[in-house]
N, C-alpha and C positions, 0 to 999 in steps of 0.2 A: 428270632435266634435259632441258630440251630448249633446241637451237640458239636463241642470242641473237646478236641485229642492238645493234649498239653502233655509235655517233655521235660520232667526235671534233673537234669545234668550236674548231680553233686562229682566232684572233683577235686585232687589233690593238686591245685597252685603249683607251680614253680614260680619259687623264689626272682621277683625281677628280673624276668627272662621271657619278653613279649610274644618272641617267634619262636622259644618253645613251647609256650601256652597257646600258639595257637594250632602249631600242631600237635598237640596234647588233644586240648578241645575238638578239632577240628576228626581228632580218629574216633573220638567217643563220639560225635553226633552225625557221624558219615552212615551207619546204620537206619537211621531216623529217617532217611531219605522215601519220599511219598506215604509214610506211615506218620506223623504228624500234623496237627495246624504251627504249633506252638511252643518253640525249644528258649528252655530259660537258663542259663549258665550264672554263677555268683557274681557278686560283689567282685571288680577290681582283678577276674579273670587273666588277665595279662601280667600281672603283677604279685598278687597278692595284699592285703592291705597292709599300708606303709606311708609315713610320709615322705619317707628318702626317697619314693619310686615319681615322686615330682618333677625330679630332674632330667628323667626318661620322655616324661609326659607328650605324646603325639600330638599333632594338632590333626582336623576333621578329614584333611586332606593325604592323613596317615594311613601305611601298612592297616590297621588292625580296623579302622573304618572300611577300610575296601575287603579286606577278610568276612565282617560280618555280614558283608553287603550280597558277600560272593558264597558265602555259607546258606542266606536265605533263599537265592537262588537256587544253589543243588539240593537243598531240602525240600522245596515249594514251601516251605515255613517259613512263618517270623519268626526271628534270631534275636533275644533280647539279652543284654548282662551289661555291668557297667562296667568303665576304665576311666584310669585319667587322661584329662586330656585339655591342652591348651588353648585358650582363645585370647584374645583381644582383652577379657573382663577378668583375665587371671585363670589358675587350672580350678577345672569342677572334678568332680566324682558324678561322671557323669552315664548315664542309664542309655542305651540307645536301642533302638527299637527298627530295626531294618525286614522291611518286609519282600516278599520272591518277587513284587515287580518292581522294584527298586528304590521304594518309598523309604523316605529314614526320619523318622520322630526323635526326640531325646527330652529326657528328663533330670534335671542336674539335681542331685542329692540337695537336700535345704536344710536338714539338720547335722550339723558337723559334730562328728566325736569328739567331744573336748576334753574325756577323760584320755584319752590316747592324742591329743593338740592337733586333731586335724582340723578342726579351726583356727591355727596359726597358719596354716599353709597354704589350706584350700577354700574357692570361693563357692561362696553358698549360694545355692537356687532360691528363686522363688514362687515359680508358677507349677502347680500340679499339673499333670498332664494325663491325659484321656481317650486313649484311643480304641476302634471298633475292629472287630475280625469276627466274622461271622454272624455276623449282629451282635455279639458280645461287646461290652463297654466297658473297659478295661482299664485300671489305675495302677502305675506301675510305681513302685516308690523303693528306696534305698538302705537299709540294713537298721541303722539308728531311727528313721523316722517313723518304726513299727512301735518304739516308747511314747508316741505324741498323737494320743486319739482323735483331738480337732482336725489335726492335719491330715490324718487319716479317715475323718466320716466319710461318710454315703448320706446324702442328703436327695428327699424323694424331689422329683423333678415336675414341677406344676406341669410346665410345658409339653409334657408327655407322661400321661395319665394312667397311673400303674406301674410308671419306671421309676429310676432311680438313678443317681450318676453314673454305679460303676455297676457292673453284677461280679466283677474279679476283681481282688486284688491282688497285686505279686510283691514280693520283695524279695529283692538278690541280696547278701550278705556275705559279710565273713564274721559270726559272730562266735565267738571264744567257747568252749566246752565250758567254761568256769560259768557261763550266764548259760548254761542251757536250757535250764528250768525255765527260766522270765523268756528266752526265745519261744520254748512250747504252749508258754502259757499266754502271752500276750497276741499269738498269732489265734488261735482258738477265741482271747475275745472281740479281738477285727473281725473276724466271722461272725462270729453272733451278733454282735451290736450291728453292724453292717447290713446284714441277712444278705450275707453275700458267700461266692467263694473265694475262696486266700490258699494263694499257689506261693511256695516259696522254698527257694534255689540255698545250704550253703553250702558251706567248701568243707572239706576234712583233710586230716593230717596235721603235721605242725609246719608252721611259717618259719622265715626267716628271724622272727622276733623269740621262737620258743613256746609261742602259744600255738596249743591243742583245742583242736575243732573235728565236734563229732557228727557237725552234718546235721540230721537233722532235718535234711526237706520235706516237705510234707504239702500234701493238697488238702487242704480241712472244708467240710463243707458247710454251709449256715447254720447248722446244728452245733456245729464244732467238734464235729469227729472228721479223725481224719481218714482219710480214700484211702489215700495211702500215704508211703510214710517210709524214708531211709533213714538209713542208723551212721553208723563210724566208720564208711570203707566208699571206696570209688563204687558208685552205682548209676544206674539213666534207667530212672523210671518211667511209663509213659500211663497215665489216665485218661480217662474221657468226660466231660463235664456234660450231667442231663441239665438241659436248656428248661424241659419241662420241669422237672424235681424243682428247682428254684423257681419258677412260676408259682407251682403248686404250693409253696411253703411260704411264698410273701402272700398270695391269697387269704393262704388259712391264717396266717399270723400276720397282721399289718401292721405292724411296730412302728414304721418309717411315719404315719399317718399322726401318730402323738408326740415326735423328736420336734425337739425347741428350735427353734430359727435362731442362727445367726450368720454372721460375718466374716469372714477368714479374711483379717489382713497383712498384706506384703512383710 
């Protein structure tokens, strides 16, 4: 593993308005260009979170797939955030992960907000996904699924001795000023329980629903403090993650060596 530069792109949404979110996003991360590995934008970027914004929903072969595909490129960075977007199996809330040579991963959100009925509308994921940059191994997951620790573990990995699934975890959001607290505190204990780090992207201002979001992104590290850390206003922070520091700190603390085994099914 070596040191990675990560990029958190807290932003004010517009309102169901794809292509001006992308040039919104796209002036805020034009800076970042050869100064990052790893640019992370919210939850639903293109939209804002909404179920009405379904019926906008791109499919893969859309505008906003070839945007982030064409962003990872001018940056030399992976370009990660999710939107909706249409397939064959119904629309996901789906995560996508394009990197500068023109690789694209995606991760479909599994746990659907059902106090807001986005499990009336939207189809749910079921496969966590894992991908590496820089030797880094990396779990990207969705706004709601930061409440559901199973689904969220780090489990240490026989087959390579001394690791672990993930050494990062991200989560893009849009999640409400009114839960801010359970946001700051539930990301602090995915880091610890994990002995990982946990990078995570939200949006601020208010939506088109009237709900107020204060942001909130923060890079925390296995300890559970955080690197750094934005508040209530358009901001793009950029950190560095020590590869060695998290070496050092699952050495000295082996926790992952006494976690229970189980199962995670579909």
């Amino acid at each position: 593993m070596q040191d990675l530069r990560i990029s958190l792109v807290q932003g004010d949404t517009r309102w169901h308005d794809p292509a001006a979110n992308r040039d919104y996003y796209g002036a805020l991360v034009a800076p970042l260009a050869g100064a990052t590995d790893l640019v992370v934008l919210p939850e639903t970027f293109t939209s804002g979170f909404s179920n009405d914004a379904i019926d906008k929903a791109e499919g893969m072969d859309g505008p906003t797939v070839a945007w982030i595909r064409g962003q990872a490129r001018l940056l030399d960075a992976v370009v990660t955030g999710s939107v909706q977007l249409r397939t064959a199996e119904g629309v996901f809330n789906r995560l996508l992960w394009a990197a500068p040579d023109g690789a694209l991963a995606h991760y479909d959100k599994r746990h659907l907000f059902r106090y807001a009925g986005e499990h009336k509308r939207y189809a749910a994921g079921r496969e966590r996904l894992c991908v590496e940059l820089k030797g880094w191994r990396i779990n990207p997951q969705v706004c709601y699924d930061l409440r559901f620790p199973v689904f969220c573990r780090n489990r240490y990995d026989v087959e390579r001795p001394g690791a672990m699934d993930f050494d990062l975890q991200l989560f893009v959001a849009n999640w409400p000023s009114a839960r801010a607290h359970a946001w700051k505190t539930l990301l602090r204990a995915r880091a610890i329980e994990n002995l990982c780090y946990v990078a995570a992207v939200n949006r601020v201002g208010t939506d088109g629903n009237g709900l107020a979001y204060d942001g909130d992104s923060a890079v925390i590290d296995y300890l559970g403090l955080a690197q750094v850390e934005a508040h209530g206003r358009e901001q793009v922070l950029t950190t560095t993650l020590s590869a060695s520091a998290l070496a050092a700190h699952r050495e000295r603390f082996p926790a992952m060596l006494d976690a229970d085994a189980f199962e995670l099914r579909p």
